[in-house]
C-alpha positions in Angstrom: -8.6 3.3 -11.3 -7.9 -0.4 -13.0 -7.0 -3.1 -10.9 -2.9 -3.1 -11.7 -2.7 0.7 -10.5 -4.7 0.1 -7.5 -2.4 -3.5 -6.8 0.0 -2.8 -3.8 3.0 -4.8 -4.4 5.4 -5.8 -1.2 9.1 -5.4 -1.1 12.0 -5.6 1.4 14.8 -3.6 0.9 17.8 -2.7 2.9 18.4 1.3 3.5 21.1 1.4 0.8 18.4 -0.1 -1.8 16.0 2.3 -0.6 18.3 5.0 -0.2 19.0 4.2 -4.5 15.6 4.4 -5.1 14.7 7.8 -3.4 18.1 8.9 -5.4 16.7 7.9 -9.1 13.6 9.6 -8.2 15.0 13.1 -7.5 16.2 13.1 -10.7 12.6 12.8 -12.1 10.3 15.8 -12.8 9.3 17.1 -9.0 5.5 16.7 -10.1 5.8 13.1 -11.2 7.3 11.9 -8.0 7.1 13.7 -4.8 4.0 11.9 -3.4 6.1 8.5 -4.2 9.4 10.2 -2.5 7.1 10.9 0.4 5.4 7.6 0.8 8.9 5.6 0.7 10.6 8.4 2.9 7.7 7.5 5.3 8.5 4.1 4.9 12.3 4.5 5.2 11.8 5.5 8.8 12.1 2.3 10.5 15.8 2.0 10.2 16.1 4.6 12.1 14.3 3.6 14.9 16.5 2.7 18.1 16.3 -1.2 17.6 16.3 -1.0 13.8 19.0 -3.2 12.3 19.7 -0.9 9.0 21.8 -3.6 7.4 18.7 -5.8 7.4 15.5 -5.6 4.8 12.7 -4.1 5.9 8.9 -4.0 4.3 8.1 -1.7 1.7 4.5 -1.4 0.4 4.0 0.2 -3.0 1.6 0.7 -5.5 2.2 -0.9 -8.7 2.2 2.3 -10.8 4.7 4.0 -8.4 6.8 0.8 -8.8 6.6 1.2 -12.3 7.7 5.1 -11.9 10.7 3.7 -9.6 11.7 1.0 -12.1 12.2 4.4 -15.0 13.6 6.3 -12.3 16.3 3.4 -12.1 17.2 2.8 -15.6 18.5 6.2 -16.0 20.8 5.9 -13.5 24.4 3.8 -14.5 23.6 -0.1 -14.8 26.7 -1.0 -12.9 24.6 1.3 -9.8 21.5 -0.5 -10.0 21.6 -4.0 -11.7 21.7 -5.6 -8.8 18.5 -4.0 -7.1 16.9 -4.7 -10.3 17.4 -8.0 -10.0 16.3 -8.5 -6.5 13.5 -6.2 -7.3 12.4 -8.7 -10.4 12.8 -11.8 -8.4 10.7 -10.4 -5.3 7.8 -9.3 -7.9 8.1 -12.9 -9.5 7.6 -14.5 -6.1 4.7 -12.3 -5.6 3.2 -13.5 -8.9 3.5 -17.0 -8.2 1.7 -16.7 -4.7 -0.9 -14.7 -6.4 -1.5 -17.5 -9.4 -1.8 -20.1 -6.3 -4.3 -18.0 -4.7 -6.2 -17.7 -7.5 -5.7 -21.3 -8.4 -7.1 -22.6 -4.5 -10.1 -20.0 -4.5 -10.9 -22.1 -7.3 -10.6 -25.3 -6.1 -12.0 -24.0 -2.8 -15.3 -22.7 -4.6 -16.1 -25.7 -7.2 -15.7 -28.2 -4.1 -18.3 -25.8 -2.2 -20.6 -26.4 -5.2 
């Protein structure tokens, strides 16, 4: 497994985002997608716990290649539907990329002042 399929990537996402992406999905070849539908189904549970606020985002954790699957799922559904959660989707992943560069870039630093 390379190290991009086996990256999880973080997300939060409201139920109506999440709701969207599980809705893409079905329309995608059943073998393709049911383990993803599963593991965000799974996920999608804690709005519906007692205290849950469903308006409010919640964590979703996701592999990088089921992402990738979501993203395809989501582009053949009308733009006007999911722009938006593309968007939000694009700007959470570039946030993650930034914090991962800085990691990267302090582990550095960290281990040439160690030496």
């Amino acid at each position: 497994m390379t190290e991009a399929a086996a990256r999880e990537l973080h997300f939060y996402l409201t139920l109506e985002q999440s709701s969207l992406i599980l809705e893409a999905l079905v329309e995608q070849p059943f073998k393709q997608v049911f383990e993803i539908i599963g593991q965000l189904n799974h996920q999608a549970q804690q709005f519906y716990q007692t205290d849950a606020a469903r308006s409010a985002p919640a964590l979703f954790v996701i592999s990088a290649a089921d992402f990738s699957v979501c993203i395809k799922a989501l582009g053949e559904l009308p733009y006007n539907r999911v722009c938006t959660l593309v968007n939000y989707l694009h700007q959470q992943l570039q946030t993650q990329q930034i914090g991962a560069i800085h990691s990267r870039t302090d582990n550095i630093t960290t281990q040439e002042a160690d030496q």
